[in-house]
N, C-alpha and C positions, 0 to 999 in steps of 0.2 A: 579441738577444744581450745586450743591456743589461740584462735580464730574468733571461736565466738566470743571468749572473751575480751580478748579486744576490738570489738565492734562491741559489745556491751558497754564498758567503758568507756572508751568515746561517744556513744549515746549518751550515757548517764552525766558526763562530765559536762556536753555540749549541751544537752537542756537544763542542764543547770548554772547557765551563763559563760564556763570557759569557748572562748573563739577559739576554736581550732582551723589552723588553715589559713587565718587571716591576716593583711597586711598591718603590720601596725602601726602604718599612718591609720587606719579606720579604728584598730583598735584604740590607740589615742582619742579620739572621737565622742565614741563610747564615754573611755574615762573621765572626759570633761564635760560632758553631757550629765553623768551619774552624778559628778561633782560638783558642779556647777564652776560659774568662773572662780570667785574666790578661792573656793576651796584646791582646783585646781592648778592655782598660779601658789600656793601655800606648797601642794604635794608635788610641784614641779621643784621649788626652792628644797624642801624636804631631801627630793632623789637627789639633787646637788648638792648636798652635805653627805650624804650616804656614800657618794662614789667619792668624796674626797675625804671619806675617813673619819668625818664630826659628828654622824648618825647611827646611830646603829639598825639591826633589822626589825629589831623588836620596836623601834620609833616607829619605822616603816608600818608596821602590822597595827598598833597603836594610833596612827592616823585614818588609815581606813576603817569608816563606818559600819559595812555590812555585807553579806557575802556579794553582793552586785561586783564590789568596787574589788574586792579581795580576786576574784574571780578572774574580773578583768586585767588584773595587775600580774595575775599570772598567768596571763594569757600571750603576752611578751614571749614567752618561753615554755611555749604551749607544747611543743615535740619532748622538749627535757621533762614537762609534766605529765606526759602521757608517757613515754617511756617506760620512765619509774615506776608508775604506777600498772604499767601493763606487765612491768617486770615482778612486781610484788604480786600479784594478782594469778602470774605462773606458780609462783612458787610456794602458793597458801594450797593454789589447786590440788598440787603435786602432792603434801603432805598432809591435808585436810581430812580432818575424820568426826563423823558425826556428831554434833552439841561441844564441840571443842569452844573452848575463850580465845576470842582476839582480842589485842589491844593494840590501838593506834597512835604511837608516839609523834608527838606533834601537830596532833589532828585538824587544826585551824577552823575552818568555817564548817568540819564534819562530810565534808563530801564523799573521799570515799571511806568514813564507817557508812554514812548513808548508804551508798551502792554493796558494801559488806554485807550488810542490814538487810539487803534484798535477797542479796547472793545466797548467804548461811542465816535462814532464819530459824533453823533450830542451834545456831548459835550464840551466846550474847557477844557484843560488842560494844567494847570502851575505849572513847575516846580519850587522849589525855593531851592537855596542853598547859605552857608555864605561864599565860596569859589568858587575865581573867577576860577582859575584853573578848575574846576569841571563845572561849568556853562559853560566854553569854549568844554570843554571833552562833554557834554550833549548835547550842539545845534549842534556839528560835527556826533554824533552817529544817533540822532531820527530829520528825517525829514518826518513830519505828519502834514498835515495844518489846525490842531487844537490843536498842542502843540506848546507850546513856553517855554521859561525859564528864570528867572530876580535872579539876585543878591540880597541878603537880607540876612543883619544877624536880627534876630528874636529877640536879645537884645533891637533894635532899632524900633520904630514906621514903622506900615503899609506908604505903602507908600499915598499919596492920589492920586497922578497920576495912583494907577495900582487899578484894579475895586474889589470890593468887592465877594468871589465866597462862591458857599451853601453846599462847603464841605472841608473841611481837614484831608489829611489825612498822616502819616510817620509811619515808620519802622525805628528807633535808629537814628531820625533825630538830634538829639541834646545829646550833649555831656557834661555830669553835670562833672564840676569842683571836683577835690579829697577836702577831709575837713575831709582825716583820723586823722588833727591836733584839730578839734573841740570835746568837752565834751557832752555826752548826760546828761540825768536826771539819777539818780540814784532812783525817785520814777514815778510810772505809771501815776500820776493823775498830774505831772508837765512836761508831755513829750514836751508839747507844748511850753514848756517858753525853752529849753536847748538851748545852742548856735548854736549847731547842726540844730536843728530843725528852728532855727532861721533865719540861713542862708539858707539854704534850701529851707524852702519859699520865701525868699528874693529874690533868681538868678530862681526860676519858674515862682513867681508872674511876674517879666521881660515877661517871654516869654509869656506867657498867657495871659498878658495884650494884646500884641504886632499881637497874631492869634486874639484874641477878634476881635481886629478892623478890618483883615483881612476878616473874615464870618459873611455872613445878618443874622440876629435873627433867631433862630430855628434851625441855620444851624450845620451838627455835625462834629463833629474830635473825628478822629479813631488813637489813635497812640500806639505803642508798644516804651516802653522805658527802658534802663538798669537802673534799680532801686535799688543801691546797699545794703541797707536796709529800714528795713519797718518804722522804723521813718521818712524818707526820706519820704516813699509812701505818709505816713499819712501829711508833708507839702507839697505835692507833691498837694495832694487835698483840701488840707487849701489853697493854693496859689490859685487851679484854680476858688472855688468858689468865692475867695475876688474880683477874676474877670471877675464875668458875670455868670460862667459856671455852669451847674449839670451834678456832676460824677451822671453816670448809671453803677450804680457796676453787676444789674443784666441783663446788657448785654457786660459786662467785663468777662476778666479770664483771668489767667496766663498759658504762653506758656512756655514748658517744654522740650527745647532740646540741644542738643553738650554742656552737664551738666549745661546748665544754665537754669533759671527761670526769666522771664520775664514778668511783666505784659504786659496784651493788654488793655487798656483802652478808652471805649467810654465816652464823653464827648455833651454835648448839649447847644448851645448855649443861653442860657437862664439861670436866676438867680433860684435857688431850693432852695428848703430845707436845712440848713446847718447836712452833712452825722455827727453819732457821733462815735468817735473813736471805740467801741466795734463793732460795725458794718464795719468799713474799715480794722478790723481785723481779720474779722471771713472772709472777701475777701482773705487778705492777706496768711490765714493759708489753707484756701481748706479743711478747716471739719478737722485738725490735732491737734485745739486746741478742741480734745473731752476728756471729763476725764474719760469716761466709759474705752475709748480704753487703759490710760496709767496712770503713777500718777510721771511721771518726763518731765517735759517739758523747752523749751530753748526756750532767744528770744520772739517774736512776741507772740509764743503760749503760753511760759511765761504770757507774761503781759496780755495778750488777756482771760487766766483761772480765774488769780488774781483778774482784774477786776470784773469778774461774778458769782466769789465765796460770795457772798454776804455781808452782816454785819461779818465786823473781828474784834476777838480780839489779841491784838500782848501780849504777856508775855516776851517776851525780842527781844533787839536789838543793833548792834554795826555796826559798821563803820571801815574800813580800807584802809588807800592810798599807797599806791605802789611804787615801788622806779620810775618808767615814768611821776609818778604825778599823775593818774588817781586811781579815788575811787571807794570801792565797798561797799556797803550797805545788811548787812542781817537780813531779822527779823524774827523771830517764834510765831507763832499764831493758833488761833482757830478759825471756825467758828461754826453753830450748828450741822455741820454734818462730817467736816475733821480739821485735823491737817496740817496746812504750815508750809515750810520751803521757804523761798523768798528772793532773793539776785538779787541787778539791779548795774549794775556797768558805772562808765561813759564813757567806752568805745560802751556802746553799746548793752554790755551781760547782758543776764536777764536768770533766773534758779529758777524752781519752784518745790516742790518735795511735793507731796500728800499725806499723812497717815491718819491712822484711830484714831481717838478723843484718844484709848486707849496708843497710840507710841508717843502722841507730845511729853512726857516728855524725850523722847529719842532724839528727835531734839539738835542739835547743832551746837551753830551759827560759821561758817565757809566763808571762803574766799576762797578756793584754791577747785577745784571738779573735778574727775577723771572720770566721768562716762559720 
């Protein structure tokens, strides 16, 4: 089954203009061919304001015309867009039940509600996206008479005119605001208070509130999202439970491709158990925070060892800020069976370095790490 479907979808997606496969010198090609030159040397300036931070994605979306160009543009990153989408397409399989409602957050140019559309035609399928351009682009491409497509930014309340459906699901439907200017915690066990993490849950809880009222009780959302760190993840699922939801971590995982890492995340629409951080982390890491395998770890895996190292004692510790303003904290300690070395800084970096009870005296406390 898993099979056919992903040969179905790569069909569907490849005749409807994604290059799959292809270099993207040819796919550049394409795109300036679609574009013509003008418009081309316009969306080239465009992507160079994007990657240095003056553009945002929704410019990007806004500039391209019609699903040709849109198509093409994500054809760049044609394994990360097939992934997702092969991964979402497992997991509707898996829980699918006759005349059930889908909806597709962030639908863009309708592609796969289209292949939905084919798939579940005794289902209806709605698309929804926060750009009207895109919703115009969606209802010209897929005519299927159990798709349709509504306007909705997800910041905003469900609407009560359009009906409640028993699934949601997106692929990069939502695009989280930069907050490289916000401070993390410099200790593990205050990750949740930093401003960082504060904010974070802030602009999710919005959207999560907003799909809540979307889907009948029970009902689940399957979404893959750019999660640019894992303190991020960890409000990411503090937001969705203060909203109804239970992350299912153990029908989650992160998808791994065009160098990026992506979670996929199932969600269930009902209230759980609140997940506890060492547990969203040992998700987060994929088995990388083992100590048997290493005794230097970064980040996530960092905090994630620290945490599980159990009763510490710290024998010293200092603190130092930086000329951007941003602090770094390191301590040295023992526990009954290893020597730490543990540094968390507010940007974000965490750095853990593992010895044997006989070496801690050789620890020392440092700021600056080469390795």
């Amino acid at each position: 089954m898993c099979n056919d479907i992903r040969l179905s979808i790569n069909e569907h997606f490849s005749k409807n203009g994604l290059q799959i496969s292809k270099p993207n010198g040819y796919v550049t090609r394409l795109l300036k061919k679609a574009m013509g030159k003008k418009r081309a040397e316009q969306w080239e300036l465009l992507h160079t304001k994007y990657e240095m931070g003056r553009a945002s994605k929704a410019d990007l979306y806004r500039f391209l015309q019609n699903a040709q160009e849109i198509h093409l543009a994500f054809s760049f990153q044609w394994e990360l867009t097939i992934e997702n989408h092969h991964w979402l397409a497992n997991k509707l399989s898996s829980t699918y039940q006759n005349g059930m409602s889908i909806g597709e957050l962030g639908c863009c140019t309708g592609l796969f509600v289209g292949w939905l559309a084919l798939q579940y035609p005794a289902s209806t399928i709605v698309g929804f996206d926060s750009l009207s351009s895109l919703i115009s682009i969606a209802k010209s491409s897929v005519d299927r008479p159990n798709a349709h497509f509504e306007l909705w930014d997800y910041r905003l309340p469900y609407s009560v005119d359009m009906k409640k459906l028993d699934c949601l699901v997106s692929a990069f439907g939502v695009d989280f605001v930069e907050k490289d200017n916000l401070h993390h915690q410099t200790a593990p066990e205050k990750i949740t208070s930093s401003s960082f993490y504060l904010e974070c849950k802030n602009e999710a809880s919005e959207y999560f509130r907003s799909w809540r009222d979307a889907i009948n009780d029970n009902g689940y959302l399957f979404i893959s999202l750019r999660v640019p760190h894992y303190t991020h993840f960890l409000a990411l699922i503090d937001a969705a439970e203060s909203q109804g939801w239970t992350f299912e971590g153990n029908q989650s995982m992160k998808i791994h491709a065009n160098l990026e890492s992506v979670p996929a995340m199932v969600f269930k629409a009902i209230p759980g158990q609140k997940k506890e951080i060492i547990e969203l982390l040992s998700f987060w890491c994929e088995g990388q925070d083992d100590i048997s395998k290493k005794k230097i770890f970064f980040d996530a895996e960092a905090v994630s060892v620290f945490l599980r190292l159990g009763k510490k004692k710290t024998s010293m510790d200092d603190s130092h800020t930086f000329d951007d303003g941003h602090t770094m904290c390191t301590a040295i300690g023992s526990t009954n069976e290893f020597g730490f070395s543990f540094s968390m800084a507010t940007t974000g970096f965490a750095r853990l370095e593992i010895v044997p009870l006989s070496q801690v005296d050789k620890l020392e406390v440092k700021f600056e790490f080469w390795d």
